[in-house]
TIKERO-561925 format. One record per residue (C-alpha): residue in one letter; x, y, z. Coordinates in steps of 0.001 Angstrom, whole numbers, padded with zeros to 6 digits, always signed. Each point is the difference from the previous one (the first is absolute). Layout:
AXYZ...
***
This chain:
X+135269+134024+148059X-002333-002851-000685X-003156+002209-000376X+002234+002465-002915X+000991-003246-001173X-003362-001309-000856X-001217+003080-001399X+002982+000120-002142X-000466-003713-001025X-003970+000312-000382X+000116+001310-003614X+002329-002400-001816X-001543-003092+001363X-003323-000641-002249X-001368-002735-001933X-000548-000540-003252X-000802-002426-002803X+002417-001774-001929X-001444+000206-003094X+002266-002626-001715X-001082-002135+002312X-003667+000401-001087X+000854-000251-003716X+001576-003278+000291X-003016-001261+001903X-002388+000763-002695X-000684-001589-002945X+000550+001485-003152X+000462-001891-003798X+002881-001984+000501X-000520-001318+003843X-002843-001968-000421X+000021-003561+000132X-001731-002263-002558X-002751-001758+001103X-000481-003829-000881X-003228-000213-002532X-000597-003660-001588X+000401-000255-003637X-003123+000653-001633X-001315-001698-003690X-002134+000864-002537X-002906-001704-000535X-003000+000197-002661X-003612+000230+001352X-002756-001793-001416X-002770+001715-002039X-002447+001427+002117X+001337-000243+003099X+001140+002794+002486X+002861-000070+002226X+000779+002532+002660X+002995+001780+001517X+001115-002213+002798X-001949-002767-000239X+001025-003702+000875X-000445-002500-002196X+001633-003456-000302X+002415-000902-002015X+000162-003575-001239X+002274-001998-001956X-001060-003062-002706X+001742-001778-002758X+002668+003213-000138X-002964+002594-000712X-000381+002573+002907X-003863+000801+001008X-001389+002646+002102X-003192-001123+002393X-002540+002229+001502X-001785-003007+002243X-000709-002305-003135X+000002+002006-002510X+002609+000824-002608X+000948+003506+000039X+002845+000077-002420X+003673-001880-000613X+003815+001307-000396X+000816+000201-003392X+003489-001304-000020X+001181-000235+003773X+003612-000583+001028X+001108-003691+000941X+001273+001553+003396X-004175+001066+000759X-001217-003362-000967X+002622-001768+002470X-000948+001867+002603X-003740-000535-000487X+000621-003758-000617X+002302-000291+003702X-003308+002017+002144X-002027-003255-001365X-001338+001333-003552X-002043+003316+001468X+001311+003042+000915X-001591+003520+001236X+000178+002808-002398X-000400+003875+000993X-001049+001959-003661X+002181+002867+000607X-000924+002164-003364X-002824-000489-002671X+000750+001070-003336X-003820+000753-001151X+001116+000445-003863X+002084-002835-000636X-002236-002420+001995X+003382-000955+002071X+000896+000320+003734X+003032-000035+002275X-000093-003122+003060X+002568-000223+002310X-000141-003489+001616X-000332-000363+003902
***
């Protein structure tokens, strides 16, 4: 009996994927989390001067206007920048890193996120 048995039993046991499962565990449109990206400005670059994807610069704060520094030269400024971004430049001593996150060739402008 426990030899028929087995053979009996041998072709309903098998395993499989639960597919559910799987589909839960993947991402898809509305499962992924938002990532936390600093709040980036726009700032005008001076005449002649190129700025790069990526790049650090620093950021420095004097008399309310907003400056960005590549070593000790002026690179360009925020045109109009939030009180929130000058606060926070002001409490990390007056100078700040900046990452240029996206040039805008045309309009002379680019987009820095501060570090």
């Amino acid at each position: 009996m426990g030899v028929e048995f087995l053979n009996r039993t041998k072709k309903t046991i098998r395993k499989h994927v639960d597919t559910k499962r799987a589909e839960l565990a993947t991402p898809g449109l509305f499962t992924v989390n938002p990532v936390n990206q600093p709040r980036r400005t726009i700032a005008s670059i001076s005449a002649g001067v190129n700025v790069a994807n990526g790049e650090v610069l620093i950021v420095e704060t004097k008399g309310g206007r907003v400056s960005l520094r590549r070593g000790n030269s002026v690179v360009g400024s925020f045109d109009n920048p939030a009180g929130d971004v000058i606060s926070a430049i002001e409490k990390s001593g007056g100078a700040a890193n900046g990452i240029v996150g996206r040039v805008h060739k045309l309009s002379k402008k680019a987009e820095v996120s501060l570090c």
